[in-house]
GUDRENSE-988814 format. One record per residue: residue number from 0; residue in three letters; x, y, z of N, C-alpha, C in turn. Coordinates in pm, 1 decimal. Layout:
// residues N
(NUM,'Ala',(X,Y,Z),(X,Y,Z),(X,Y,Z));
...
***
This chain:
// residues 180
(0,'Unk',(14466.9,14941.8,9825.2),(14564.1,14836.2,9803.9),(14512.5,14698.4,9839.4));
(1,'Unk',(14402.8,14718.7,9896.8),(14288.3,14526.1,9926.0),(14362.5,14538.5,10081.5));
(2,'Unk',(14359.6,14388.7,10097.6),(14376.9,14344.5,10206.4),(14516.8,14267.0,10244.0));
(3,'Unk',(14618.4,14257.2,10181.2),(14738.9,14147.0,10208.8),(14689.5,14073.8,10323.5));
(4,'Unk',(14718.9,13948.1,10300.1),(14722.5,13818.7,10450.8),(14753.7,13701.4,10383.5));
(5,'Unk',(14836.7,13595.1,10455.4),(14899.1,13512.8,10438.6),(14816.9,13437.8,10544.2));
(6,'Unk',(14832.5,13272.5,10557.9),(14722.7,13176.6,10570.2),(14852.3,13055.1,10613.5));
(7,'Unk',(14830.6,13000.6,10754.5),(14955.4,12884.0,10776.9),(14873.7,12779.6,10880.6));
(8,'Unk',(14917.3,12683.5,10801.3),(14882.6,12532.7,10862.6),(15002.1,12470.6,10918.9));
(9,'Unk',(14962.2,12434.6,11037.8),(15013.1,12294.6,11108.1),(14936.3,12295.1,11212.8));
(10,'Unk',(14990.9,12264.2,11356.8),(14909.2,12236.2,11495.7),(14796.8,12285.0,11500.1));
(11,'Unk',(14762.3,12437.7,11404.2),(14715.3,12558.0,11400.3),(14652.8,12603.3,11313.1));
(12,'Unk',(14567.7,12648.0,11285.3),(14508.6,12746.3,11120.1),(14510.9,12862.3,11183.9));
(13,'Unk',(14614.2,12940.9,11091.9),(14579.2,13097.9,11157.8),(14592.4,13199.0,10990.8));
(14,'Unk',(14540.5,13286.5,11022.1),(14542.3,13396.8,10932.4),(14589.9,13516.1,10987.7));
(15,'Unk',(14724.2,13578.6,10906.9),(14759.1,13696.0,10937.0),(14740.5,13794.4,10831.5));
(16,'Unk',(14651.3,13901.1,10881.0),(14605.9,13986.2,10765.0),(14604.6,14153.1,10834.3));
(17,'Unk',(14658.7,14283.5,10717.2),(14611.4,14359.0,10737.1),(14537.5,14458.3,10659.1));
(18,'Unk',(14454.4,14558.5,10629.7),(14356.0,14676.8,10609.6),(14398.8,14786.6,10599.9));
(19,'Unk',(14513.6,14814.7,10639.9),(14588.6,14929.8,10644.5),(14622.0,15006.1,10789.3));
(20,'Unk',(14549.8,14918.6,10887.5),(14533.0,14972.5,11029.7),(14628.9,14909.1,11119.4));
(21,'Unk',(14746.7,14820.0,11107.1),(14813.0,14706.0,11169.8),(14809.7,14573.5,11104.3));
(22,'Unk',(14839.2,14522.5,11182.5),(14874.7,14348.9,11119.8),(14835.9,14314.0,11257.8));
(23,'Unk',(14722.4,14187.4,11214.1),(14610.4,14128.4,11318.3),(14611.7,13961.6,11255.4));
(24,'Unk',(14640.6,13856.5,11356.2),(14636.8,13735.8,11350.8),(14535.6,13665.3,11400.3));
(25,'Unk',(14503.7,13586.0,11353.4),(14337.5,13487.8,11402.0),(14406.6,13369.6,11399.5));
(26,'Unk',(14344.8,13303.9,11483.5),(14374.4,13098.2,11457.4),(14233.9,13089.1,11450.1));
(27,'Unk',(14246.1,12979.8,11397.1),(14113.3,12920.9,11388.6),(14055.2,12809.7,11473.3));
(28,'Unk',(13926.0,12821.8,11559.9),(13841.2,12720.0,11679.6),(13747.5,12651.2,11562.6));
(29,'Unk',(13819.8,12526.3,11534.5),(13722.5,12424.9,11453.7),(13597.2,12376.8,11510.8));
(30,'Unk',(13586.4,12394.7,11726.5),(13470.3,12313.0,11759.3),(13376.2,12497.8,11737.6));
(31,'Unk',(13407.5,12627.4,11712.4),(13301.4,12693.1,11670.2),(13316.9,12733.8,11498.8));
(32,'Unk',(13399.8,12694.9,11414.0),(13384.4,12734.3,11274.5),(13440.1,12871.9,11213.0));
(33,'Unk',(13540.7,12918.4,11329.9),(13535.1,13074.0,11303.4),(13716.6,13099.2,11358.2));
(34,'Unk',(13726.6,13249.4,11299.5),(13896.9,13226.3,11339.3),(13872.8,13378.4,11429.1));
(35,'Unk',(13960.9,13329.7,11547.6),(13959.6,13425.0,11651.7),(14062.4,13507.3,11604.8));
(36,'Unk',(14053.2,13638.1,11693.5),(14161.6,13740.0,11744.7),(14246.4,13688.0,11816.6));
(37,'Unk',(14404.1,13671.9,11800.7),(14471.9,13605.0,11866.9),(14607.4,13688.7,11898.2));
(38,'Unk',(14632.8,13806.3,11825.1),(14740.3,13905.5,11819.4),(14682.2,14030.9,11734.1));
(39,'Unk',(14677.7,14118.3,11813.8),(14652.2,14260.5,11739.5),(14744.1,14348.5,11730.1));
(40,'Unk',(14766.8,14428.6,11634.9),(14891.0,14566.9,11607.7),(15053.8,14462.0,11587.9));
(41,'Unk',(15003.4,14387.3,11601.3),(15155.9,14305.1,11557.7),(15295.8,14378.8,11566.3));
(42,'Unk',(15393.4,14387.9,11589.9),(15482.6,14477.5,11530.0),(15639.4,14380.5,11549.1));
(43,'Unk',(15757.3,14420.4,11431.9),(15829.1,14397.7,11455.1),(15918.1,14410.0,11578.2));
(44,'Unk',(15989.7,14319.6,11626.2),(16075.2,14319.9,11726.5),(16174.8,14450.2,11705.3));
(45,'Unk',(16200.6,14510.5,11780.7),(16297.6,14700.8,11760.7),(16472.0,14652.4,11730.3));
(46,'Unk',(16509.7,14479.6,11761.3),(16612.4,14458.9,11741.6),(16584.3,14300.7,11700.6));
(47,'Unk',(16644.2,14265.4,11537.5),(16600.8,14163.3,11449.0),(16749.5,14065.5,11505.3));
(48,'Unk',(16769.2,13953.3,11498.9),(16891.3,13877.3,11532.2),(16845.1,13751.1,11446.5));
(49,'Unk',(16764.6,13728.5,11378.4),(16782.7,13665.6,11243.4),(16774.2,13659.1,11123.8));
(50,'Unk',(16863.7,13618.9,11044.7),(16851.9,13647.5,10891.6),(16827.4,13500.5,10796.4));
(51,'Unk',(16725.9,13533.1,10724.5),(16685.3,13419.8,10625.6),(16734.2,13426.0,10518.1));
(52,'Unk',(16814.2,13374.7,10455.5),(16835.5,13332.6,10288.2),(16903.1,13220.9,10276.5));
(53,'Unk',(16892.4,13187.2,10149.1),(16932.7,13043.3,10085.5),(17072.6,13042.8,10112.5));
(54,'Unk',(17170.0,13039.0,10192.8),(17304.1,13055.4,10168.8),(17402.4,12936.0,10071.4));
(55,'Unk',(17298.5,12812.5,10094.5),(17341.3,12741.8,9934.2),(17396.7,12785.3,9843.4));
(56,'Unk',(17307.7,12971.7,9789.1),(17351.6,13009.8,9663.0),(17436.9,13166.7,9709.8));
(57,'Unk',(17486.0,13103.2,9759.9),(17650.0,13256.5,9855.3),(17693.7,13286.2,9723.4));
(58,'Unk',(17748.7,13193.9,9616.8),(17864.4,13203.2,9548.5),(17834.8,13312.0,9413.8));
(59,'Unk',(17669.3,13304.8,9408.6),(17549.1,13410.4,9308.1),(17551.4,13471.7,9391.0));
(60,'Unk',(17578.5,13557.7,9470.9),(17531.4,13669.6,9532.9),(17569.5,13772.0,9439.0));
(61,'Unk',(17518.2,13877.7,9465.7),(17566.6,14021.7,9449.6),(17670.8,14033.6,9597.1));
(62,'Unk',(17821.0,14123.7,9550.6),(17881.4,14126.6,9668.4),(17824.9,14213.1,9804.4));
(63,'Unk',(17727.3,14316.6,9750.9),(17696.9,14374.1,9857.2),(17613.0,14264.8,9965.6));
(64,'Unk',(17542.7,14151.7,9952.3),(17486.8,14073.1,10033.1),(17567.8,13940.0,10044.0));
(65,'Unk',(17647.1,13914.1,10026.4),(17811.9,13891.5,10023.4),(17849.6,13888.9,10173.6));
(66,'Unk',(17880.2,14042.9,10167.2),(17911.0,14111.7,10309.2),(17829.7,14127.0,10398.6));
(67,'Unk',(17694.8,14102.4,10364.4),(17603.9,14141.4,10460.8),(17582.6,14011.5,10551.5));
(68,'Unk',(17604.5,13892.7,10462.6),(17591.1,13800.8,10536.4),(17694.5,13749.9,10629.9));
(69,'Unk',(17847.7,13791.2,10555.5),(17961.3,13778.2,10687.7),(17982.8,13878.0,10724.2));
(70,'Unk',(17861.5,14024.5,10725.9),(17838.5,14078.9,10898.2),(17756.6,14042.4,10998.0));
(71,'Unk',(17659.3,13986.6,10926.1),(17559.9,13862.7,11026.2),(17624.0,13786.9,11075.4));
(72,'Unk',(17772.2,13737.6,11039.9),(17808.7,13604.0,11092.6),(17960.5,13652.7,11207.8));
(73,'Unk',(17940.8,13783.6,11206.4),(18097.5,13820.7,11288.6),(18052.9,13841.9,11431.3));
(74,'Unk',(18136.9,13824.2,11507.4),(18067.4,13833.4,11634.3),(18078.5,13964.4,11705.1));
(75,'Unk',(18000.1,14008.0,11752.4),(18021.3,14164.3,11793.0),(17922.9,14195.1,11908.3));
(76,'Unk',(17951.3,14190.3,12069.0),(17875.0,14198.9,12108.3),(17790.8,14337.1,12138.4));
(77,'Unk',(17760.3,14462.1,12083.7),(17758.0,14569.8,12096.6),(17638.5,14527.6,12004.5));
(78,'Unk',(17683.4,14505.3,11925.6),(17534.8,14454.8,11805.7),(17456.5,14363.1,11836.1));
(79,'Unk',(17465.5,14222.6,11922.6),(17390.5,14117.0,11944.8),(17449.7,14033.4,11885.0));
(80,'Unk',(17566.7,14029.2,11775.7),(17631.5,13941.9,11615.0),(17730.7,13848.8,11739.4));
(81,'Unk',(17722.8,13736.7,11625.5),(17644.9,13707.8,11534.7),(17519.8,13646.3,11554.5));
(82,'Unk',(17448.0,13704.8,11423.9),(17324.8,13673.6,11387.5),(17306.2,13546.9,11371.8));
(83,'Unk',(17204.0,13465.6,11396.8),(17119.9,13306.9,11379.9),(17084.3,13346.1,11265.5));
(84,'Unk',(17124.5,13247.5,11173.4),(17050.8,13207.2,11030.6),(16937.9,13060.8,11034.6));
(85,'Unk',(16869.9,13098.7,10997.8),(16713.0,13024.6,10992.5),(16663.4,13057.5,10883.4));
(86,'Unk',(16660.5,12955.9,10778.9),(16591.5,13001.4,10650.9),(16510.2,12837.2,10604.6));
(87,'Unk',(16395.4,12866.5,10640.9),(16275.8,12740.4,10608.8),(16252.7,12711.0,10446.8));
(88,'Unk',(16303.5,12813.9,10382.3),(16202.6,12783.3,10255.6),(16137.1,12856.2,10186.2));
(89,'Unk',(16075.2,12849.8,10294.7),(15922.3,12902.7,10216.4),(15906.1,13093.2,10269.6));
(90,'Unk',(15905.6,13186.8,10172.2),(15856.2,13293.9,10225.7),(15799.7,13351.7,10342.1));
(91,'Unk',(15659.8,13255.5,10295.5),(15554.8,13310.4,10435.9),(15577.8,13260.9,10553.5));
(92,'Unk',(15698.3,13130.9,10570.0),(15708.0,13109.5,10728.6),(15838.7,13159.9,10780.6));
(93,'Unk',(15940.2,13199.8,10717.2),(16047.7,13288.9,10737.1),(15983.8,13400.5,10739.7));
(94,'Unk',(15888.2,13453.6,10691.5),(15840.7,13614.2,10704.5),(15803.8,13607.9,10878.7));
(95,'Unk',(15705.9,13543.9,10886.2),(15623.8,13503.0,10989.6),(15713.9,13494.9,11135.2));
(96,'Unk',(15804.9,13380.2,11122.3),(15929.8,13378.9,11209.0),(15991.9,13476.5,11214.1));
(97,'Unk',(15961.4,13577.6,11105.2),(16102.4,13658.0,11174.8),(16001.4,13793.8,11200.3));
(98,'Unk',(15872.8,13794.9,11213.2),(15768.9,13903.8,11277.1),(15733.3,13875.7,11388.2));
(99,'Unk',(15772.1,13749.9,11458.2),(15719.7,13684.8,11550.3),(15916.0,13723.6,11663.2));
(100,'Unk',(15987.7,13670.3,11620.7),(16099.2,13722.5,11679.4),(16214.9,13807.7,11613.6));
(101,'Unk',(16218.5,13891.4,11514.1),(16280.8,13973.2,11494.8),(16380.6,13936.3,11373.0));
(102,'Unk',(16403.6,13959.7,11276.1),(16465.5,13933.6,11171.9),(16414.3,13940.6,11036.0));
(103,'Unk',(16524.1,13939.2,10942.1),(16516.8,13988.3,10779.7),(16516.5,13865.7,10682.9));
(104,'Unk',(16457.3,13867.2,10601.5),(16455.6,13730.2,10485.8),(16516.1,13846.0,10345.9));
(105,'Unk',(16590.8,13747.3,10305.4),(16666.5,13810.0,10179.8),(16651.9,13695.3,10070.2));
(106,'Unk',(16606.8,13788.1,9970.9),(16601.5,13710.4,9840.1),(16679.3,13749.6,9707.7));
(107,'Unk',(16795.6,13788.3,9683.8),(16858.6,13876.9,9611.7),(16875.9,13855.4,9473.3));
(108,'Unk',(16924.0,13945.6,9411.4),(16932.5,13892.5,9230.9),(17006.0,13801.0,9237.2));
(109,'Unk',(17040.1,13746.1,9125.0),(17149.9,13627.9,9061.4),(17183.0,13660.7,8950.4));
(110,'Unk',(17287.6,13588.0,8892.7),(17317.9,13608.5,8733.3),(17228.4,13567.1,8637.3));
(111,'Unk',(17132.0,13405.9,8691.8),(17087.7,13377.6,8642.9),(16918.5,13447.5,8657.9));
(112,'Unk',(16912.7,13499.9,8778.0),(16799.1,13585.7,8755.4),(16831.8,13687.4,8819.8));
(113,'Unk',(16889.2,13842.8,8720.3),(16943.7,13942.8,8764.9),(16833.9,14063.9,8799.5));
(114,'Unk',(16711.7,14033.2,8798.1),(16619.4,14087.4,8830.7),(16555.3,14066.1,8993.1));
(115,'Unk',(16610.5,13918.4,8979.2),(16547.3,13866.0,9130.1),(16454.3,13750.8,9083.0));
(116,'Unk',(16392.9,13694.8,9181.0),(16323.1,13569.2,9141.8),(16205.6,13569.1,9185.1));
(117,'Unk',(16159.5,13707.2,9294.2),(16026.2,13685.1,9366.6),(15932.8,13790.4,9268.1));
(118,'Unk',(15793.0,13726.0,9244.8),(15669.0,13825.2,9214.0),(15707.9,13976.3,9255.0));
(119,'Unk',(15664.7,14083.3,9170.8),(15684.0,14193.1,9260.6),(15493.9,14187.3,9284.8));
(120,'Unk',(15423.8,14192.6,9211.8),(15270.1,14204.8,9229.7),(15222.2,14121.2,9379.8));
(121,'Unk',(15256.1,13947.1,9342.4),(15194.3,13928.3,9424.7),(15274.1,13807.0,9524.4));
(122,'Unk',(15420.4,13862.0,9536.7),(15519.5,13796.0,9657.5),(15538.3,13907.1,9709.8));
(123,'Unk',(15591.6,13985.4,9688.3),(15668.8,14104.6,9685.5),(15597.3,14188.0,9787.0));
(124,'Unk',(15483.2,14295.2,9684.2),(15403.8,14372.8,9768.2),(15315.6,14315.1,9860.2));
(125,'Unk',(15267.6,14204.0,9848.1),(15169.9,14183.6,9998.9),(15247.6,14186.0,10115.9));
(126,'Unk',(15325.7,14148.8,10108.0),(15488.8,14086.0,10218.0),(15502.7,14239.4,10279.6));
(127,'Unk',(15521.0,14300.7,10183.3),(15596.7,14431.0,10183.3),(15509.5,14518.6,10284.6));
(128,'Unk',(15374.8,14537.6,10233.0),(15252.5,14616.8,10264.1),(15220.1,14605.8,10418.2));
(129,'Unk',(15250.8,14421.9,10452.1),(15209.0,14422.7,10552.1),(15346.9,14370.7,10671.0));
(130,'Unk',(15450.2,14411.6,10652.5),(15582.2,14449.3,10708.7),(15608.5,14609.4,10751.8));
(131,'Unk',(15531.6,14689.3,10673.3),(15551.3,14836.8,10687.5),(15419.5,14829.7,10806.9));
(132,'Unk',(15333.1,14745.5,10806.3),(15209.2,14782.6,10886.7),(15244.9,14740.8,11019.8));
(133,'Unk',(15340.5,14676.2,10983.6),(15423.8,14592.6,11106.3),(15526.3,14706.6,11224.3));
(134,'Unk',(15551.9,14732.4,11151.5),(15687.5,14839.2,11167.1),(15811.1,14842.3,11054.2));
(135,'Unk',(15804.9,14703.0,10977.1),(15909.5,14680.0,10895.3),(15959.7,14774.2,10815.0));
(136,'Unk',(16023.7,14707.3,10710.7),(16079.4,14749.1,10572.4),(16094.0,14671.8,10456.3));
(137,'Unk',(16044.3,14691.6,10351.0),(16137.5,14618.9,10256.2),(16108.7,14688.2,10158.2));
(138,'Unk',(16228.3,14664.7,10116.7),(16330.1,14659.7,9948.9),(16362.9,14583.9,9920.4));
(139,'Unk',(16432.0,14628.5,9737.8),(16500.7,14558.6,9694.3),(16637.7,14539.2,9684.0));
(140,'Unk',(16672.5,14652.6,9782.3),(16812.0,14675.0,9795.3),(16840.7,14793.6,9748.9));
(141,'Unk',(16758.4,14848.4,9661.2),(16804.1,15021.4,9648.3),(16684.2,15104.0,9642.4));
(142,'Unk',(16536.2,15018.0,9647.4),(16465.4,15132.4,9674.4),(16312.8,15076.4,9707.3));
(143,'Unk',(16208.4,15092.6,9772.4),(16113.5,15059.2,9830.8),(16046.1,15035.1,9757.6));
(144,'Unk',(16004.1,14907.0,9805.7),(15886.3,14757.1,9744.0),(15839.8,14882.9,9653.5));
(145,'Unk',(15694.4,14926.1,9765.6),(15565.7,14981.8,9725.2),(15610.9,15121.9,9647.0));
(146,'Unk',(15744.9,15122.0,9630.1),(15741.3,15263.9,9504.3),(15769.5,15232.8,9397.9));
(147,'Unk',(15799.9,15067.3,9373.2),(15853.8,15031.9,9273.1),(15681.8,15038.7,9125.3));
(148,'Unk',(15687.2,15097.9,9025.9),(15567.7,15109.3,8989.7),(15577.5,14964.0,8878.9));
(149,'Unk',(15489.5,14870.7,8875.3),(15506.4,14732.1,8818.4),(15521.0,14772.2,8649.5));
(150,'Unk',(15575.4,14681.6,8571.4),(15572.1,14689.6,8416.7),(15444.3,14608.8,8330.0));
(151,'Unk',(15525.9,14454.5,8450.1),(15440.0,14378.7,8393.9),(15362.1,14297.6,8503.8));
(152,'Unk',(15317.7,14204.2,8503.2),(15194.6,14121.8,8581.8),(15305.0,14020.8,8665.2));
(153,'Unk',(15416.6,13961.1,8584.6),(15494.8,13861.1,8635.8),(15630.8,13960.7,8658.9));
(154,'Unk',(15624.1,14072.4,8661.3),(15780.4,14113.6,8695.7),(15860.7,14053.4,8831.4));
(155,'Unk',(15925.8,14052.0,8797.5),(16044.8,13990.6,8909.9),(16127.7,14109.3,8970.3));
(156,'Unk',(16164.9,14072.9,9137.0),(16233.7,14142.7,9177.4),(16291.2,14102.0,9283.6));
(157,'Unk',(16421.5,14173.8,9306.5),(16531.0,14112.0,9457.4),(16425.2,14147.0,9589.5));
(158,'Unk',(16439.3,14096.2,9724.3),(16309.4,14103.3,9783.0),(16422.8,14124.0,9919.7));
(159,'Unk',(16382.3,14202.6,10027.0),(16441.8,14194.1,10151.8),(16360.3,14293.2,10224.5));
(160,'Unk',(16312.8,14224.6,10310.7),(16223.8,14252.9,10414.0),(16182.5,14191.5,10576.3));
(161,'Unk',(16189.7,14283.2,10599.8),(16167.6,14242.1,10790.6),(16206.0,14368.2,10873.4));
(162,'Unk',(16254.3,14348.9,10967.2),(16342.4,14468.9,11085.9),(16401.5,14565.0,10995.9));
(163,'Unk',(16308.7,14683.5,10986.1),(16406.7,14821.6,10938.7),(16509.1,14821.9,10961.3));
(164,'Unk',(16548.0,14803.3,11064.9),(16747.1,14815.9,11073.1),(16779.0,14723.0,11013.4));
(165,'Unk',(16794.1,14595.2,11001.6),(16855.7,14521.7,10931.0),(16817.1,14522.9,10766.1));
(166,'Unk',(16721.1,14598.4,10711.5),(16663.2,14625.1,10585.3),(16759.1,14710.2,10562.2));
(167,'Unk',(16825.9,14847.7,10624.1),(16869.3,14956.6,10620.1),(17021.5,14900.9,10611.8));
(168,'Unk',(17066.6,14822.0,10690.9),(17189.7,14747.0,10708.2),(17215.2,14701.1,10555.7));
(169,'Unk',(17134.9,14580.4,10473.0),(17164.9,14526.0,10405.2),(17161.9,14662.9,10250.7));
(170,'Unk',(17077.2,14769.3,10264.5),(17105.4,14827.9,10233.1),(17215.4,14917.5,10146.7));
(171,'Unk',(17269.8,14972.3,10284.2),(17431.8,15017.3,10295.9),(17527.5,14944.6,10229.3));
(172,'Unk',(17540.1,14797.0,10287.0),(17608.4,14730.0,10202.1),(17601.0,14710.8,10018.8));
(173,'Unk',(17473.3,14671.4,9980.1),(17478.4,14699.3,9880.4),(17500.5,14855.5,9791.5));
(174,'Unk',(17486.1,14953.7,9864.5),(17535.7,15083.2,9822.3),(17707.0,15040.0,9779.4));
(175,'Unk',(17777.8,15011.3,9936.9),(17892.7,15056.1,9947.8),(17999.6,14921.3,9873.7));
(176,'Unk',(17894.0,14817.9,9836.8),(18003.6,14721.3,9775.1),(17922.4,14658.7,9665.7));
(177,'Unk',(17928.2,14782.9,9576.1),(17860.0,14718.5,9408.1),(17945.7,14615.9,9344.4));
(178,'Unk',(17887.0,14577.1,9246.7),(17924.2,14452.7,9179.7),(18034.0,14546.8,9054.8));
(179,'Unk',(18129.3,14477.0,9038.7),(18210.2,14539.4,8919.9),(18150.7,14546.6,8771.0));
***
């Protein structure tokens, strides 16, 4: 399956990449030219308390992520809820943020793109590949990234990935509250 790794600039150059053995992070020492070991075996946090998505576009949801998001938002202290919403943007630093402290990024269909909007080749499965190496999960809401077998080069697909439980959570919901 190669190598998945994602690549982030600011204060920092670091590379997070894995081989199939874990998920291993380097920054990079500009006064020697080379990017260190800086986190090895990586793994998701065992309890996620944030969720990433555009909530701009609530009103396109599918209802099952609908609900998922005002169960993120109810307060329940038995669960940790409600959940902190933090959604940057950009994939790889919501992925990142939420491997670093615990939480799910959701990217779901729309009407206007009822397929979803992310790469499955090459948003999708690298994310995916190296979330499971993590401890993660992701789907698309009814069935796993890496079983999905591609059609085409640009296929599109709904994307949710991070903390198995909350993968499994958003899940359920979409089982139990389909779209009419």
């Amino acid at each position: 399956p190669g190598a998945p790794a994602y690549g982030g600039y600011g204060s920092s150059t670091m590379l997070v990449y894995t081989t199939g053995c874990g998920v291993h992070a380097f920054t990079y020492d500009p006064s020697l030219g080379v990017f260190c070991l800086c986190q090895e075996r990586m793994r998701f946090p065992e309890k996620g308390k944030t969720y990433s998505i555009n909530e701009g576009n609530y009103i396109k949801f599918p209802n099952g992520v609908k609900k998922y998001i005002k169960f993120c938002q109810e307060e329940d202290s038995s669960t940790s809820r409600p959940y902190t919403s933090r959604y940057i943007g950009s994939l790889v630093a919501d992925f990142h943020r939420n491997l670093l402290k615990g939480g799910i990024y959701l990217y779901p269909s729309t009407a206007s793109h009822p397929q979803g909007k992310l790469r499955l080749l090459y948003e999708c499965n690298p994310m995916a590949f190296l979330a499971e190496q993590a401890g993660g999960k992701a789907s698309d809401g009814k069935e796993r990234i890496l079983d999905i077998i591609p059609e085409s080069l640009h296929q599109r697909r709904s994307f949710f990935v991070g903390n198995r439980h909350m993968v499994d959570d958003v899940e359920r919901f979409i089982r139990e509250y389909p779209d009419a």
